[in-house]
C-alpha positions as MATLAB code, in Angstrom:
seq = 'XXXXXXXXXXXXXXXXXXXXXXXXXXXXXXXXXXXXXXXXXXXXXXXXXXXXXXXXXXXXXXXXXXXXXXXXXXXXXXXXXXXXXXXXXXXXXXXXXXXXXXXXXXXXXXXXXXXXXXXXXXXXXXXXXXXXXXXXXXXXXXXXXXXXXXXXXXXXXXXXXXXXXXXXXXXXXXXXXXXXXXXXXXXXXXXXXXXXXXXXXXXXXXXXXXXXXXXXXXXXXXXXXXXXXXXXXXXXXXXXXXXXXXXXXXXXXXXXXXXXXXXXXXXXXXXXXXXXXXXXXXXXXXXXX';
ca = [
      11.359   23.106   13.457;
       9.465   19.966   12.176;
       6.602   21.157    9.594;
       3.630   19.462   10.231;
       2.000   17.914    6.634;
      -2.069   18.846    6.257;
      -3.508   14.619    5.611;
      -6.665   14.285    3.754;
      -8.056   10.772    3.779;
     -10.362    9.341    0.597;
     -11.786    5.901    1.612;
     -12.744    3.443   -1.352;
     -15.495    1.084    0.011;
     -15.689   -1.067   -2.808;
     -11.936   -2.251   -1.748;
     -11.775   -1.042    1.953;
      -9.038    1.392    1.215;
      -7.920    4.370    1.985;
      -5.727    6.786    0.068;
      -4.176    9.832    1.536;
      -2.914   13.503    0.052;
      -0.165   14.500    2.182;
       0.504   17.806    1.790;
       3.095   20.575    2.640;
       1.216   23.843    3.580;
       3.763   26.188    3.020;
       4.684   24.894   -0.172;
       1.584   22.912   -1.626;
       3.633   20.295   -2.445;
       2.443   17.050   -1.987;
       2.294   13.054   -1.971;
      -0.542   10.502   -3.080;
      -0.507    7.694   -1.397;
      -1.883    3.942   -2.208;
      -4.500    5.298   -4.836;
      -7.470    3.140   -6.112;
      -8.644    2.381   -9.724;
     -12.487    1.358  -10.290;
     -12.288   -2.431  -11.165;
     -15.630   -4.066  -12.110;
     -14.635   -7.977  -12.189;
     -17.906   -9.041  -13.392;
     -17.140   -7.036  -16.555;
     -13.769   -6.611  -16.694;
     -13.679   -2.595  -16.684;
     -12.232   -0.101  -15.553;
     -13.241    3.421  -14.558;
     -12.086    6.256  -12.607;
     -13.756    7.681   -9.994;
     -11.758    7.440   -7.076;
      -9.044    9.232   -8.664;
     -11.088   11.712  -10.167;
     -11.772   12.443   -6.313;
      -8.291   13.070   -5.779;
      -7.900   15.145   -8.840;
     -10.379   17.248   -8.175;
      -9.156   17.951   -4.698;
      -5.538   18.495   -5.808;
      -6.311   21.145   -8.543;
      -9.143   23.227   -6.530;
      -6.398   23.105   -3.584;
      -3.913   24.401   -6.512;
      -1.587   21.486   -5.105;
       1.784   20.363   -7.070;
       1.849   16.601   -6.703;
       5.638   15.527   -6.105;
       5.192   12.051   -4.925;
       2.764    9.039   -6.156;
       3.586    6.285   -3.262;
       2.936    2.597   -2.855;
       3.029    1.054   -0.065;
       3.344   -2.505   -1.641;
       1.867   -4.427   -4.720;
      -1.931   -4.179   -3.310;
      -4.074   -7.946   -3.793;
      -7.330   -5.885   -2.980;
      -7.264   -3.200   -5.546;
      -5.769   -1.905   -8.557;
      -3.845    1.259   -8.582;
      -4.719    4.723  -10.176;
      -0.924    6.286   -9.970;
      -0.304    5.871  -13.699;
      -3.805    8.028  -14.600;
      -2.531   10.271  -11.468;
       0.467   10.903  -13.067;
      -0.759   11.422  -16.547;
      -3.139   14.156  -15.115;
      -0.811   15.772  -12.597;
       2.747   14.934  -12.577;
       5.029   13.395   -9.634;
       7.317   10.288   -9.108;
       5.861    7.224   -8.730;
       7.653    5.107   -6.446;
       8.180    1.757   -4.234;
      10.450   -0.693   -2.546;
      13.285   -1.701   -4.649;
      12.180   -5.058   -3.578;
       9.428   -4.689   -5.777;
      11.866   -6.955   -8.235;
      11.236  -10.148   -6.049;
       7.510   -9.670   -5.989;
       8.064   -9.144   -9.822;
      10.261  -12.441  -10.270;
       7.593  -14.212   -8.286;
       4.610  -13.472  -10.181;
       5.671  -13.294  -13.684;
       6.062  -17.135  -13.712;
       2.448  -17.764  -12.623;
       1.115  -15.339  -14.872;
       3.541  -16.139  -17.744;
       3.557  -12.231  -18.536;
       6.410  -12.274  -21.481;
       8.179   -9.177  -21.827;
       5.976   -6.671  -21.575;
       6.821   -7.021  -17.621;
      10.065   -6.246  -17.145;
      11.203   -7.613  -13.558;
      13.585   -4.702  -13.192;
      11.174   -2.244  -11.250;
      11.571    0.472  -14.308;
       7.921    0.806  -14.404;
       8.468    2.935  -11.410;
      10.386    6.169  -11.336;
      11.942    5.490   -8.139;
      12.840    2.469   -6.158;
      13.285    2.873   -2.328;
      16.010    1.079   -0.242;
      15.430    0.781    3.317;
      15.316    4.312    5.168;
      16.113    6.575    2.035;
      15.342   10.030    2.747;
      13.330   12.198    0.446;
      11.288   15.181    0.990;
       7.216   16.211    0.192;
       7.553   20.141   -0.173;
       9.846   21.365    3.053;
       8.598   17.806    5.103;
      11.296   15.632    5.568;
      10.105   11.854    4.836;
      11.626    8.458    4.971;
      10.762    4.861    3.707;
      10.915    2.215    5.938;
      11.259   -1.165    4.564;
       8.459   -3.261    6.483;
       8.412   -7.067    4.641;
       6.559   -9.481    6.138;
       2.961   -8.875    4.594;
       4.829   -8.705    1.018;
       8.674   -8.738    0.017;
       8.539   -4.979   -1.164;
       6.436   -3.293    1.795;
       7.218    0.066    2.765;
       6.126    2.239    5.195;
       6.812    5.859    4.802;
       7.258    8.263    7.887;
       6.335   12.072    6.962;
       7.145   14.642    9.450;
       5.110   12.620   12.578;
       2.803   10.681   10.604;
       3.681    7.174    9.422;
       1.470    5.767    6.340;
       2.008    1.838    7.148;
      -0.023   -0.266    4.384;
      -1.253   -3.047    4.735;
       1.246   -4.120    7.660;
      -0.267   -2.883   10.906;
      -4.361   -2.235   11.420;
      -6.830   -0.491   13.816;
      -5.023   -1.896   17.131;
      -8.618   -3.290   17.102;
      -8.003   -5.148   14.450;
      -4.380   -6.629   14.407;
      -1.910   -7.236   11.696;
      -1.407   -7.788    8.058;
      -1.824  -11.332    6.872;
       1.431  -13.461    5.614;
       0.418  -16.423    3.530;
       1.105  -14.294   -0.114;
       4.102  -15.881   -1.791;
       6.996  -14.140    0.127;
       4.748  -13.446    3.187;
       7.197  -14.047    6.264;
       5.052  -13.625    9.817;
       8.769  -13.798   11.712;
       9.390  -10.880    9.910;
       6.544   -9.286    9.804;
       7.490   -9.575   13.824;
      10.986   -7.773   13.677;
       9.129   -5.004   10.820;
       6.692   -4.152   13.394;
       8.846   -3.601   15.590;
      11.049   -1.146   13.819;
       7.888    0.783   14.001;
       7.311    0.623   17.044;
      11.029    2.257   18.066;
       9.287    4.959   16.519;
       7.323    7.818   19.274;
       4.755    6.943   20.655;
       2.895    9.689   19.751;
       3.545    9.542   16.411;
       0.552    8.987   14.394;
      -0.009    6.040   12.165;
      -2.587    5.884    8.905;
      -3.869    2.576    7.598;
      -4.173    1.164    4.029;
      -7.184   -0.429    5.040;
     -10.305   -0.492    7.944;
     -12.792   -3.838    7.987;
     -14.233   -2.618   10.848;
     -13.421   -4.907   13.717;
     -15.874   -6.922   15.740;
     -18.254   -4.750   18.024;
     -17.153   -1.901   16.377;
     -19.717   -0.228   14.033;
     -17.739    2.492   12.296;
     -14.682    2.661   10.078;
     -11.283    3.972   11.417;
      -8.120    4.881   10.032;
      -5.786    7.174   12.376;
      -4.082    6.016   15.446;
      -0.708    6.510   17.148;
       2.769    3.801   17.164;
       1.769    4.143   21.438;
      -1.997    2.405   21.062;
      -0.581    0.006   18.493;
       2.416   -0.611   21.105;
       0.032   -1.146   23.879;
      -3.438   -2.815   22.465;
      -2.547   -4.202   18.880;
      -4.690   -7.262   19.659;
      -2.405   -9.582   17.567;
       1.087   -7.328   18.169;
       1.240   -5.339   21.355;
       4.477   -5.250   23.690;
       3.722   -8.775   25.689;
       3.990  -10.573   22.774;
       6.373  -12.637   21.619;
       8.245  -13.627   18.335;
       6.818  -17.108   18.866;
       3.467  -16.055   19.630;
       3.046  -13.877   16.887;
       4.310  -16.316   14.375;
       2.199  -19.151   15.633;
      -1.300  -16.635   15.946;
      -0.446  -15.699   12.400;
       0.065  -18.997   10.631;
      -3.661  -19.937   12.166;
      -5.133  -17.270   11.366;
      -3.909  -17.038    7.602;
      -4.857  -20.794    7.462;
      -8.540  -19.542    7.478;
      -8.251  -16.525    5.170;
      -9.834  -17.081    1.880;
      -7.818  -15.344   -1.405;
      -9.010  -11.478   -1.853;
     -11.498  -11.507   -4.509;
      -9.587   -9.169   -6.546;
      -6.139  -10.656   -6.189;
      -5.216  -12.015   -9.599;
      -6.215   -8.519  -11.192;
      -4.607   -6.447   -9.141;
      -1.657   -7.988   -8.260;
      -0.739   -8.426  -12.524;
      -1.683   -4.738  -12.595;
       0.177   -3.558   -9.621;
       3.121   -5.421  -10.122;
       3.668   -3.198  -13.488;
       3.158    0.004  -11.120;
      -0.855    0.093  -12.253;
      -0.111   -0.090  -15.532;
      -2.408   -2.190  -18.014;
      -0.825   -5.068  -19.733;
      -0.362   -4.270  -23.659;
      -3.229   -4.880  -25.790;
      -2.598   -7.844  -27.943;
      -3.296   -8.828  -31.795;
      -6.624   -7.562  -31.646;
      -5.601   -4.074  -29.584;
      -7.949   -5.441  -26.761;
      -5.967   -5.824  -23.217;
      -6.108   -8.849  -21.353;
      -5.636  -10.258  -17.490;
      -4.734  -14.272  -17.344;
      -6.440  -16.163  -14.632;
      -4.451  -19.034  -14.328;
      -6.563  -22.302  -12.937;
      -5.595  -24.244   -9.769;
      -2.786  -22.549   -8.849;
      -3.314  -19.923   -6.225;
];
């Protein structure tokens, strides 16, 4: 008998995101998904609200955190898994492609090496469709590139947690101009998605609140993305898709917090080493992105 997982959604709207506790309810065992550290850019720090959130819920819930997930390396927002995991325990894990996004990035930041580009900042490193399990709930990550090289959507019992690489069917798809970004397959990893049920029910990273709509969203099902995804849905094709994307993404301007996060999340939210003078630094390097 499939055990359904209890999903409590936190929504960040400095960054637009949403992080999720997934939790088994026979066991209390549970997952943290895409979490958010408090990044002030005008001043460079850091603070720790949104996970205190999560914290807070976890230990009044008397929850055993198993699993601290990413779903990619975010460009919106920094992560909060390290301080997660330093409070309450649990793996914290991501595609084993991580290593490309790695290789890419450490040139353009010229990190050294106090980034290693082997993915050990991460206790685990997923391979397309490993199994693992939350509590009793059966899960499984999905390797999704297309959006990034590393994206991976996890299915949990009938819920799928998807990133950044499908929206509100109101609001399309995940954009592909990153370094690595692919829309073709961004195409075909859709699509393995939507092989899934059509009821099964799908959780975004993120909700910008599409046009006419006045209200944020997060929850709908593999069938509505299937039949309305306004960039994706089952009449269109490869071509299509790849040609809607590349305009679109030709208008996008560069997330204001991309060159933080991405050097923090690329080290699985951990802060670069403090230099000479113990103070911590993030590069911005000039005319390149």
């Amino acid at each position: 008998m499939m055990i359904l997982p209890l999903i409590v959604d936190f929504f960040d709207k400095e960054t637009n995101t949403y992080t999720y506790i997934v939790v088994d309810p026979e066991t209390k065992k549970c997952a943290i998904i895409d979490s958010v550290l408090n990044y002030d850019a005008s001043s460079g720090r850091t603070s720790y609200t949104a996970a205190e959130q999560i914290i807070e819920y976890v230990n009044n819930n008397q929850l055993k955190v198993e699993w601290l997930l990413e779903t990619h390396v975010h460009a919106d927002h920094l992560s909060a898994a390290p301080y997660l995991k330093q409070k309450m325990g649990g793996k914290l894990a991501i595609g084993s492609n991580i290593t490309v996004v790695q290789e890419m990035f450490t040139s353009l930041f010229n990190t050294g090496s106090d980034c290693s580009q082997d993915g050990s900042q991460f206790d685990q490193l997923f391979e397309d469709n490993h199994e693992f399990t939350i509590g009793n709930i059966k899960a499984k990550a999905i390797h999704t590139p297309g959006h990034t090289p590393a994206c991976m959507s996890y299915l949990m019992s009938n819920s799928a947690f998807v990133g950044d690489t499908l929206f509100m069917p109101d609001y399309g798809t995940a954009r592909c101009d990153f370094p690595g970004g692919d829309a073709s397959q961004l195409y075909h990893s859709i699509h393995k998605l939507y092989a899934l049920p059509a009821e099964t029910r799908v959780f975004m990273c993120h909700d910008y609140k599409a046009p006419r709509r006045d209200h944020f969203m997060f929850e709908t099902t593999i069938g509505e993305e299937r039949a309305r995804n306004v960039h994706l849905n089952e009449n269109v094709s490869e071509s299509e898709f790849v040609n809607l994307r590349q305009e679109r993404d030709a208008t996008l301007s560069v997330p204001k917090l991309l060159l933080p996060s991405v050097q923090v999340n690329m080290r699985a939210g951990y802060l670069p080493e403090p230099e000479e003078n113990g103070t911590r630094y993030l590069k911005i390097p000039l005319n390149k992105i």
